[in-house]
C-alpha positions in Angstrom: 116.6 39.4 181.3 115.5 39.7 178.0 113.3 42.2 176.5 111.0 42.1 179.0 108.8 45.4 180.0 109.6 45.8 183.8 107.3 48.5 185.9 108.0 50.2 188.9 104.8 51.6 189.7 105.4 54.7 193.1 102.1 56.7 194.2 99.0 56.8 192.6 95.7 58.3 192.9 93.7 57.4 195.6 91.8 53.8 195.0 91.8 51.2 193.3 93.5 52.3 189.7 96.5 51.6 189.7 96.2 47.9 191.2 93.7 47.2 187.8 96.0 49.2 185.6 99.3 46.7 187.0 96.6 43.5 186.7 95.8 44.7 183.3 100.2 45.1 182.3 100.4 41.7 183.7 98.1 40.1 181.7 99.4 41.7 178.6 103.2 40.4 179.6 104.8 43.2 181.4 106.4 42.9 185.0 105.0 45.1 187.7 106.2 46.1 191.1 105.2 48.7 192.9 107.0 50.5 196.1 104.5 51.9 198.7 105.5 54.6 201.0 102.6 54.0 203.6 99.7 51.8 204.8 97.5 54.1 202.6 99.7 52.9 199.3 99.3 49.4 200.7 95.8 48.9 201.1 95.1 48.8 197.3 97.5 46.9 196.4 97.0 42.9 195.2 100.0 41.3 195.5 102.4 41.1 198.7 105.0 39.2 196.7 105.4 42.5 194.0 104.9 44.8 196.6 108.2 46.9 198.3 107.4 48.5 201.5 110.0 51.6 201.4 110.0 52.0 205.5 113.2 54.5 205.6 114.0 58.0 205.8 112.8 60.0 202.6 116.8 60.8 202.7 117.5 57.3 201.6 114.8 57.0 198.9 117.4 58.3 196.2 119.4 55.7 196.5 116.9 53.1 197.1 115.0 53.9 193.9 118.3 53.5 191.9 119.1 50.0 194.0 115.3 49.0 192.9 116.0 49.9 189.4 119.3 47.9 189.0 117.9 44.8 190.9 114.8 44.4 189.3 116.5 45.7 185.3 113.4 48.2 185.7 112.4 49.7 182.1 109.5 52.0 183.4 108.2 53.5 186.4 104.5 55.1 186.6 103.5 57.7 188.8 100.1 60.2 189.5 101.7 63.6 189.4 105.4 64.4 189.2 106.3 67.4 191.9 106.1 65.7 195.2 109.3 65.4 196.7 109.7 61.7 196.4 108.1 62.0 192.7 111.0 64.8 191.5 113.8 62.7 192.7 112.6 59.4 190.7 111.6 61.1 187.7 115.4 63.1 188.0 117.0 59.4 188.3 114.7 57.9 185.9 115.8 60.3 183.3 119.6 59.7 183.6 118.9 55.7 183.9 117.2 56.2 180.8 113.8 54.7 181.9 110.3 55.6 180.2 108.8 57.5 182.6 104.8 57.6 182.8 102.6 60.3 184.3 99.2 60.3 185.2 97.4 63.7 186.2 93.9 64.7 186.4 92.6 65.7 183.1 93.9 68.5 181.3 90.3 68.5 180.2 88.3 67.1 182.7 86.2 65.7 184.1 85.8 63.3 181.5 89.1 62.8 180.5 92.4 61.8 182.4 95.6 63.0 181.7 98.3 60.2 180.3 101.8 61.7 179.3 105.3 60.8 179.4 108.4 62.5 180.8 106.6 65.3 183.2 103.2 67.1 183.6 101.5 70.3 183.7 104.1 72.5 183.8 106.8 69.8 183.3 104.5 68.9 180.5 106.1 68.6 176.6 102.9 70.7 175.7 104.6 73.5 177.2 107.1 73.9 174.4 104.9 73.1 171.7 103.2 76.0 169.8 99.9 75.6 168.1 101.4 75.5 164.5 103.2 72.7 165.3 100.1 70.6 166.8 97.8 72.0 163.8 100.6 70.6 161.2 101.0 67.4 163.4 96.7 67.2 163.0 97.0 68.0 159.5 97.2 63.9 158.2 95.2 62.5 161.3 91.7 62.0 160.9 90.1 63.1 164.2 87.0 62.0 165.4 84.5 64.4 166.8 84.3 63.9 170.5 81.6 65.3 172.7 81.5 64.5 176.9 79.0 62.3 178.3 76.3 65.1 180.5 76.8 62.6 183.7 79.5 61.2 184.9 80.3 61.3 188.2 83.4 61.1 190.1 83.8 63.5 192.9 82.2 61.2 195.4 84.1 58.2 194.9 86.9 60.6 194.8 86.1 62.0 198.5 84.9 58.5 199.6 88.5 57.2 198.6 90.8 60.0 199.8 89.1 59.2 203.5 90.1 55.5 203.3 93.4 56.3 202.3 94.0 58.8 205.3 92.4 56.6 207.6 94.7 54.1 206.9 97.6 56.4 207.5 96.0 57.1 210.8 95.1 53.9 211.9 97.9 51.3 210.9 100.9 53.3 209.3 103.2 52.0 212.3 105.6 50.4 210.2 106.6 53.3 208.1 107.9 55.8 210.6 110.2 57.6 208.2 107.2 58.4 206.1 106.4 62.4 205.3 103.4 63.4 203.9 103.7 65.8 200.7 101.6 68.4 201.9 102.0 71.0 205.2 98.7 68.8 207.6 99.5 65.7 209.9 97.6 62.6 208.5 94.9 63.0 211.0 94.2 66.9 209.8 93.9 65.7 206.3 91.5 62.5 207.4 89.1 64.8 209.3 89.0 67.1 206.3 87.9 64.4 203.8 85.7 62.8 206.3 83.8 66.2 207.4 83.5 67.4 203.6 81.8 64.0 202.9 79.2 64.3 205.4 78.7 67.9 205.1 78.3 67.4 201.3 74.2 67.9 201.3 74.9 71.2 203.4 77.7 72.5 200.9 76.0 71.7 197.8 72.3 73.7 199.7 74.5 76.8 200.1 76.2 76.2 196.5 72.7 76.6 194.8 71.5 79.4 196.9 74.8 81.3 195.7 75.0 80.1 191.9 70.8 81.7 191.9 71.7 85.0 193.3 74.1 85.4 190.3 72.6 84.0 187.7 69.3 85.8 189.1 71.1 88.8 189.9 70.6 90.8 186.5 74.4 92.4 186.8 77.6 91.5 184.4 80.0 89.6 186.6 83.3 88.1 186.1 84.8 84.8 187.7 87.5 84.2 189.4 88.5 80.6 189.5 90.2 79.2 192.6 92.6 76.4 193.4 93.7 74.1 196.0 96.6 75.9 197.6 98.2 72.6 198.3 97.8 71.3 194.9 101.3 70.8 193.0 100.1 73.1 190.3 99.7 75.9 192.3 102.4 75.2 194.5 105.1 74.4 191.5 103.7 76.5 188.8 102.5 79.8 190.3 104.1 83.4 191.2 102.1 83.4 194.2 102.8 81.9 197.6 99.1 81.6 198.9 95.8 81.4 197.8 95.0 84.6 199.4 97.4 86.5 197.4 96.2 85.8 194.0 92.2 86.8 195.5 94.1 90.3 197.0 95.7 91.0 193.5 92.5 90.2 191.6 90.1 92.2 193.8 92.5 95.1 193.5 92.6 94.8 189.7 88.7 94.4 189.6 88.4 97.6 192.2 90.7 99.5 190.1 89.8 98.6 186.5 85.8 96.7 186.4 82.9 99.4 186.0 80.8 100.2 188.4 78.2 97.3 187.4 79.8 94.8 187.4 80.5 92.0 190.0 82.8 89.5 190.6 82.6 86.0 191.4 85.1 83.8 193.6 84.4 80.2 192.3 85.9 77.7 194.7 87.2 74.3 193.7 84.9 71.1 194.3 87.4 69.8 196.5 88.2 73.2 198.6 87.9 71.4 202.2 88.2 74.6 204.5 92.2 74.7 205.2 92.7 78.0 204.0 89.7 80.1 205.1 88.9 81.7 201.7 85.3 82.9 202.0 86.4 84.8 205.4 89.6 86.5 203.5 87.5 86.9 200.3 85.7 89.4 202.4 87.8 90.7 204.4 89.3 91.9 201.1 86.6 93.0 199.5 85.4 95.4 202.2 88.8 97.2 202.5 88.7 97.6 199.2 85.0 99.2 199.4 83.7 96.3 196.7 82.1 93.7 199.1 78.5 94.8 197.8 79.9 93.2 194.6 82.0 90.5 195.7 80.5 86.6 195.5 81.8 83.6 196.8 80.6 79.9 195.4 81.6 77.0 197.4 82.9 74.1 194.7 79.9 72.4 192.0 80.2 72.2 188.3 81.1 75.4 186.4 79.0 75.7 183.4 76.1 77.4 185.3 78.2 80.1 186.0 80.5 80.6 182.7 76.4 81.0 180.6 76.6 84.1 182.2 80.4 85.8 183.1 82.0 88.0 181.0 85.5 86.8 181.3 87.3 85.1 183.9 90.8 85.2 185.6 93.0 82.2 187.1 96.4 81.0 188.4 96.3 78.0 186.5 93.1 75.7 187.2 92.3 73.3 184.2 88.8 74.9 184.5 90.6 77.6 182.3 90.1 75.0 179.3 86.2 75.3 179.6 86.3 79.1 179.5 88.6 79.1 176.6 86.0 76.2 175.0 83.4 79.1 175.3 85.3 81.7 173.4 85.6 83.9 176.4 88.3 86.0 177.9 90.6 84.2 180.2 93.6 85.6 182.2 95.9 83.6 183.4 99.0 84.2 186.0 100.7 80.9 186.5 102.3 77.8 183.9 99.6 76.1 182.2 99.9 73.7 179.4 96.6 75.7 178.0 98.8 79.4 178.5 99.3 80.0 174.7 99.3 83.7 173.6 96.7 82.6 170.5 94.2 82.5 173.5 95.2 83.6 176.6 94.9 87.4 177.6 98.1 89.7 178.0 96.5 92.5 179.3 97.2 94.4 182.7 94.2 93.0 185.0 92.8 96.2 185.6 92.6 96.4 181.7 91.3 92.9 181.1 87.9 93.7 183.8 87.5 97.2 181.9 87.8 96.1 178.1 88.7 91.8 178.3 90.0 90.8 175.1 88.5 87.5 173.3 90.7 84.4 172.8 90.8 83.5 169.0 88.3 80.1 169.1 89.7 78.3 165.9 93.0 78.1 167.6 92.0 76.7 170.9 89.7 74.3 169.0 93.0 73.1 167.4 94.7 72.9 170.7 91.6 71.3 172.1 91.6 68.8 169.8 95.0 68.2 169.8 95.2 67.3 173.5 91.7 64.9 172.6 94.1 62.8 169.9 96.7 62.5 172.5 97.4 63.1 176.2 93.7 63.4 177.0 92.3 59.7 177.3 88.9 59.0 178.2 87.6 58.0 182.1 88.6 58.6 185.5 90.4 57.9 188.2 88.0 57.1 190.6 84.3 55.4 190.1 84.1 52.2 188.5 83.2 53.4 185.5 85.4 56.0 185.1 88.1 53.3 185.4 86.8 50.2 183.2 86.8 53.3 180.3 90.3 54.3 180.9 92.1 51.3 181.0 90.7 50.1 177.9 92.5 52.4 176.2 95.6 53.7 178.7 97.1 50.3 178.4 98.1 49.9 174.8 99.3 53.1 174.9 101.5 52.6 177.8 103.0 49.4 175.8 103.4 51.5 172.7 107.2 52.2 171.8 105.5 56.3 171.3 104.3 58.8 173.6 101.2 60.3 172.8 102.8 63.2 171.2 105.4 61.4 169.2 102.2 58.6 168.3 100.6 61.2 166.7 103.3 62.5 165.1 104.5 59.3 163.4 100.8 58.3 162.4 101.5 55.3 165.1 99.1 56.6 167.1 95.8 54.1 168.0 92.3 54.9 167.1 90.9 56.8 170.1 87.4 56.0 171.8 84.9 58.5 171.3 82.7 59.6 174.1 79.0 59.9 173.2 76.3 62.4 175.3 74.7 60.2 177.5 70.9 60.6 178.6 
C-alpha cells in the first residue's frame, strides 16, 4: 500500500464542497472515498465507484467504519462538525486507529472565514486548552499579515437554497437507506418545509428585520443584546448548561429585570438561520410581560449584526461565534456555554444582574492576539456554500490538509504556509 494518503470523507456541509475539495485531493495524489448515510449525501457526490452507501442500522456503523478503515488502509477521514452521533463514534475510533482526523465547522470568525482544524471542534477544539500567552509566544516569530473582510460576501442564500435540495432529496428518494436517522429531533419532511418556507418568505423576514433594527437604532435608549442560537445546533446542544433555547432568554430577562436600569432595553437578536421551530418571539414575550419588562424587550428576526453592536452596550450569549464580533469591538460580552473565544482576558465573570448594571470591558490587545492567532491558523478564508466562497477556500484548505502539521502545530514549528489575505471589496 505504500505511503499513500487515503481519505474517508463522512458528512459534509450541505452542497457541493466536499465533492471539489475530494476532486482537488485527487489531483494532488491522495485517495478519497467517501461513505454517505442518505440520498441527501449522495446527490453531490461525483464518483459511484468511491462512493459507499452505509444503508444499515446506525448500531452497526461502529463496526462498519473500523471494517472501511482496515479495507481500504484509510489514513484520514474528514468530516463537517464532530458531535452528531455518527460523527462522535468515528472521530472516537479514528483516534485509537490512529488516523488524522479533519474537521470542518463554520467559521470561528465568520462569515468570511471557515473553520479548518484537526482532532475536534468548538468545544472539542485544541483552542480550548490553549491560553493566550501561549498563542502570543507562538505569534511572536511569525510575521502576520494584516487581514481585513471583504464588505460583501454572501452566503446565506446559497446556504438556504442548498439545505432545501438536500432535504428534498431525503424526502423524495431516500428509500434505500431505511436504517438512516437524522441528527436532529424533526422528520426529514419537517426540516424540508422549514428550509423551503424560510426561502420564500426571505423578502417578508428581512421587511420586518429592518422595521425592528430602525426602532432601536432610532429609539434614543441604551440597550443591550442578547444573541440567540439554533437550539438544534451541536454547539448549543453539546456545549451549553441549558436544555432549551427558552431557558437561557428566561435567565437573561430575569438578570436584565433584576440588575439593568431603568433606561435601558434589551434586544433578542435571532440567528439568520432561526426557521421558526422553537417559537422564540412568542416566549420572548411571554417572558417579558411576567416579568413587567415587555415595554423594553425587542426581538430581531436574523440579518447581519454590526448595525446593532454600533449601538449596544454589552451583550450576553450561550456560545454563538457572533460573540467574536463583540469582543472585536471592545465591548462587554457574557458568556454561559464552551466557546473556543471564552478566555477570562476577555470574557465577563460577573453575576448577570451585575454585568447589565456595571458590564465590565474585555481587554482589546488580548483578543486582538487571540484574533489574530485564529487568522494565522484554524481560520481559512471562504465559505462553504456560494461559488465563490468555495473557489477561495480550497485554494488554500488543501495544502494544509496535505501538510504533516495541523494548523496549530504549523504555526508553531514555523511550517506553517503563507496565508491569503482578504482585501475590502467595493
Amino acid at each position: 500500500m505504500g505511503d499513500a494518503t487515503r481519505f474517508l470523507f463522512l458528512q459534509g456541509p450541505h452542497g457541493p464542497f466536499f465533492r471539489d475539495l475530494a476532486t482537488m485531493l485527487s489531483a494532488a495524489g491522495a485517495e478519497v472515498s467517501r461513505v454517505g448515510f442518505n440520498a441527501g449525501d449522495a446527490a453531490f457526490w461525483p464518483s459511484d465507484d468511491s462512493y459507499i452507501p452505509f444503508t444499515g442500522p446506525q448500531a452497526d456503523w461502529p463496526a462498519t467504519f473500523r471494517r472501511l478503515v482496515a479495507e481500504r488502509a484509510i489514513t484520514d477521514i474528514a468530516l463537517y462538525g464532530d458531535t452528531r452521533v455518527i460523527h462522535a463514534q468515528a472521530v472516537a475510533a479514528a483516534r485509537e486507529l490512529g488516523l488524522r482526523i479533519h474537521v470542518f465547522e463554520e467559521g470561528y470568525l465568520r462569515p468570511y472565514w471557515v473553520t479548518y482544524e484537526r482532532g475536534g471542534s468548538n468545544g472539542n477544539s485544541a483552542l480550548m486548552q490553549m491560553t493566550v500567552e501561549a498563542m502570543r509566544q507562538a505569534l511572536a516569530d511569525a510575521d502576520p499579515d494584516i487581514v481585513e473582510a471583504p464588505a460583501h460576501w454572501g452566503d446565506m442564500r446559497q446556504h438556504i437554497f442548498y439545505g432545501a435540495i438536500y432535504h428534498g432529496f431525503l424526502m423524495l428518494a431516500n428509500r434505500r437507506y431505511k436504517g438512516y436517522k437524522a441528527h436532529r429531533a424533526l422528520s426529514v419532511t419537517e426540516e424540508f418545509a422549514l428550509y423551503l418556507k424560510r426561502l420564500l418568505l426571505m423578502p417578508l423576514h428581512r421587511l420586518d428585520r429592518l422595521q425592528a433594527t430602525w426602532r432601536i437604532t432610532h429609539g434614543g435608549f441604551p440597550y443591550h443584546l442578547a444573541l440567540l442560537q439554533l437550539e438544534h445546533d451541536s454547539s448549543f446542544q453539546e456545549h451549553s448548561p441549558f436544555d432549551s433555547m427558552t431557558d437561557f432568554v428566561e435567565m437573561v430577562i430575569d438578570g436584565f429585570a433584576t440588575g439593568a436600569p431603568g433606561h435601558h432595553h434589551l434586544v433578542f437578536k435571532a440567528h439568520p438561520l432561526e426557521d421558526g421551530r422553537v417559537p422564540l418571539r412568542r416566549e420572548i414575550r411571554r417572558i417579558a410581560a411576567e416579568r413587567g419588562v415587555d415595554e423594553r424587550v425587542h426581538y430581531v428576526r436574523g440579518g447581519k449584526l454590526a448595525q446593532l453592536l454600533d449601538h449596544t452596550r454589552s451583550a450576553v450569549t450561550v456560545n454563538s461565534t457572533a460573540g467574536q464580533q463583540v469582543l472585536w469591538r471592545g465591548l462587554p460580552l457574557k458568556v454561559f456555554g464552551s466557546a473556543v473565544y471564552a478566555k477570562p482576558e476577555f470574557v465577563s465573570t460577573q453575576p448577570l444582574a451585575e454585568f447589565f448594571a456595571r458590564p465590565t470591558r474585555p481587554d482589546s490587545r488580548a483578543y486582538k492576539d487571540y484574533r489574530q492567532y485564529l487568522l494565522e491558523t484554524s481560520q481559512v478564508a471562504g465559505g462553504f456554500y456560494s461559488a465563490r466562497g468555495r473557489r477561495q477556500l480550497l485554494r488554500q484548505v488543501v495544502d494544509m490538509m496535505l501538510a504533516p502539521d495541523d494548523p496549530y502545530g504549523a504555526l508553531a514549528k514555523g511550517t506553517a504556509a503563507p496565508r491569503q489575505q482578504l482585501r475590502v471589496i467595493g
